[in-house]
N, C-alpha and C positions, 0 to 999 in steps of 0.2 A: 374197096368199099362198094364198088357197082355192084360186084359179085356177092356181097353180104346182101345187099336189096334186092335181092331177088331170090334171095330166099323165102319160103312157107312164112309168112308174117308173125304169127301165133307163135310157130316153135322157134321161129329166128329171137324172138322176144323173150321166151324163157331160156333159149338156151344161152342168148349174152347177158341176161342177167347173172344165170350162174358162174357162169364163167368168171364177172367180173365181184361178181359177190363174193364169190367163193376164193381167189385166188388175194380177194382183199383178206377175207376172213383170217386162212390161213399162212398168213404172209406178213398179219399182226397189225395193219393198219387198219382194218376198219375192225372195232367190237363187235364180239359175237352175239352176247347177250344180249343188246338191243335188238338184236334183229328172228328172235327166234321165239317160236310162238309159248307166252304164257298167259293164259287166260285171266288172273289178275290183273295183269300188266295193263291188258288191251282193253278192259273195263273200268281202268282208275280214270281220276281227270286231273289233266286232260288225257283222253284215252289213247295207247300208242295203234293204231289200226292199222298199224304199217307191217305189225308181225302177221296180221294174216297173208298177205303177201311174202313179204319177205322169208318166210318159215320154209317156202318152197323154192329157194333160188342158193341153200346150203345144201354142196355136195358133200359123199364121203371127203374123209382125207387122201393125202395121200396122190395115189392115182385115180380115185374118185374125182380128184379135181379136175382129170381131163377126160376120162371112161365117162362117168355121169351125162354130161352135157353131151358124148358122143353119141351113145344109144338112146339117147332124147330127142336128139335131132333125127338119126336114122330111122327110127320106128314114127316119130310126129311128122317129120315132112311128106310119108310114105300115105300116112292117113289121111292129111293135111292137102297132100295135092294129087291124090289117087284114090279113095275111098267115094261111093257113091254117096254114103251116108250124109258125108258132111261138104255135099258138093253145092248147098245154098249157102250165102254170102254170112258169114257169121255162127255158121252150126259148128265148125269144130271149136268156136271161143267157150261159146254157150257148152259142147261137151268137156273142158278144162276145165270150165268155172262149176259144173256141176260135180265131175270127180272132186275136184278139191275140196268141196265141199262137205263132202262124203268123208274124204280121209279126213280131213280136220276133226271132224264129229267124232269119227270111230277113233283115230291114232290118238288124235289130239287130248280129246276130253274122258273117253273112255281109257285108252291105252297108256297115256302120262306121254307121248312125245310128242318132241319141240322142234323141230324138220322133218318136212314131210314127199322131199323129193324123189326117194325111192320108190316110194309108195306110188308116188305120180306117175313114174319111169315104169312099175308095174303095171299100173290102169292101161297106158297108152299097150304095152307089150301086148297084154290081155286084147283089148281092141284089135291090135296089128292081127294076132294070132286066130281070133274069129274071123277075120276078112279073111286071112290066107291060110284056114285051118291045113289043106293037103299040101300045101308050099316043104319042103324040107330045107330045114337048116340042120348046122352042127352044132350040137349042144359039147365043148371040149371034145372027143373024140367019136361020139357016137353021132348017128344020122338020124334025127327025127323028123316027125310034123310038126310042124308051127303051132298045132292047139295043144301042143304037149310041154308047149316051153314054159310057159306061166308056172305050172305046178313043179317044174324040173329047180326053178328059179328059186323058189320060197325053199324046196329041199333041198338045194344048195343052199343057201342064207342061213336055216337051220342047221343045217351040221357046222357051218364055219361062223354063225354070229351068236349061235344058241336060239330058244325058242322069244324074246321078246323082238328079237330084229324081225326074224320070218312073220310075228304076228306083224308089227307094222306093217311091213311090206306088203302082208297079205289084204289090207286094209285097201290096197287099192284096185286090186284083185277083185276085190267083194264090190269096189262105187264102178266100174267097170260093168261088171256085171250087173248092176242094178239099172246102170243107164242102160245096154242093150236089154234088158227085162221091158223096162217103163216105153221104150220107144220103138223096138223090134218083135219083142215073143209076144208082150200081150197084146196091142193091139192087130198081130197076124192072128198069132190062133188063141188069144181069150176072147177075142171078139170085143173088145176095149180099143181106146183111141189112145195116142202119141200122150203122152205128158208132159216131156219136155219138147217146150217147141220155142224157135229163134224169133225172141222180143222183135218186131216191127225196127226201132230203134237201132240196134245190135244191126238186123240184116241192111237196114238204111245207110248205115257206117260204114260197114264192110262195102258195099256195094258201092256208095256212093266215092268213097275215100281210092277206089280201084287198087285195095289190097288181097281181095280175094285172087287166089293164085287161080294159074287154067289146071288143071286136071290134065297129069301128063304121066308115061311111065318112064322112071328114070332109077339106077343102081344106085343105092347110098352107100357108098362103102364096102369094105369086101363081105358082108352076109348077102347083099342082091347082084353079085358081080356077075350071075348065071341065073335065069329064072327059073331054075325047078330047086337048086341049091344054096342054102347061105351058109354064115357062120356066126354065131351068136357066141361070146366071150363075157356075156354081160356079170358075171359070177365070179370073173379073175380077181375080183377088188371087194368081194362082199364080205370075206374074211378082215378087213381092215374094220367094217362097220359096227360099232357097238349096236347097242337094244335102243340107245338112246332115250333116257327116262327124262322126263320135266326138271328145270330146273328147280332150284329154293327160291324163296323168296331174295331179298337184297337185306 
């Protein structure tokens, strides 16, 4: 347990959610249907708001139940306690809550899906992979760059999930990219200002609560066992993944 607390707070928090959600899910004791996002659902009364949360802490099956939470943690803790970007008390919360919000939009209301964890596991990859664009990992056999794996990823999904998986997943691909747009490219060279910026409150919490992690460089797993080399597997288990469409009503 010591060693669970000391983990990146943010991703320690999504990733035992999963874990615990997920393994309740499909192991038949906790309902799935409650917990997964249906836009009627969340707007009756009284209103369930617990699927906007909850919709993100359902992994694949399978071995998604223990793959999912692993390349969540590898790539979030890497951002989480080594990225410059989200090195003030509360900015990488505020960048979660804003991707999610992104994919809920796009997967969710647009697309018809009802978990949106992949898509998360994309945003964050995407992020990793701009911080460490020249980094080489192994995509299954071959040697890439790190800005080449987002898109290697979705093309995998698509050959093995068909094309509505790879859209979801691409959904997070896309709120990734919009938070580095709103907070990096325009205010460098549109000559515009930050947009997203860490509520007062949020950094007062972080800060105050002394959960913001130091900033340290550390190997997660065998993809940073070597810094110029990783190995990225994250695609072994996306062939189990349907397109995942909305549920029915009840």
């Amino acid at each position: 347990m010591d060693a669970f607390w000391t983990l990146p707070p943010v991703t320690r928090t999504i990733v035992a959610a999963s874990l615990v959600t997920s393994i309740g899910v499909y192991s038949g004791l906790v309902p799935f249907a409650p917990l997964v996002f249906l836009p009627y659902r969340i707007f009756k009364f009284p209103p369930e708001i617990w699927r906007v949360i909850t919709s993100f802490f359902i992994t694949g099956p399978q071995l998604g139940i223990l793959m999912d939470p692993y390349f969540l943690y590898q790539y979030g803790s890497q951002l989480e306690t080594g990225s410059a970007r989200f090195s003030d008390p509360g900015s990488f919360f505020v960048y979660i809550v804003f991707v999610g919000a992104v994919i809920m939009g796009l997967a969710g209301y647009v697309l018809g899906a009802f978990k949106f964890l992949d898509a998360l596991i994309m945003a964050i990859t995407y992020t990793f992979a701009q911080e460490n664009a020249n980094r080489m990992v192994t995509f299954f056999v071959i040697t890439i760059q790190a800005k080449y794996l987002p898109y290697l990823l979705v093309l995998s999904t698509f050959v093995m999930g068909g094309t509505g998986a790879a859209l979801h997943q691409a959904t997070g691909l896309f709120a990734a990219h919009l938070y580095d747009f709103l907070t990096h490219i325009w205010p460098t060279y549109g000559g515009g200002r930050n947009l997203i910026k860490t509520p007062g409150f949020v950094r007062d919490w972080f800060a105050g609560s002394g959960v913001r992690p130091t900033p340290q460089t550390r190997g997660y797993g065998t993809s940073f066992a070597a810094p110029t080399e990783g190995r990225s597997t994250a695609t072994s288990w996306t062939g189990s993944r349907g397109p995942g469409r909305r549920l029915g009503g009840d």
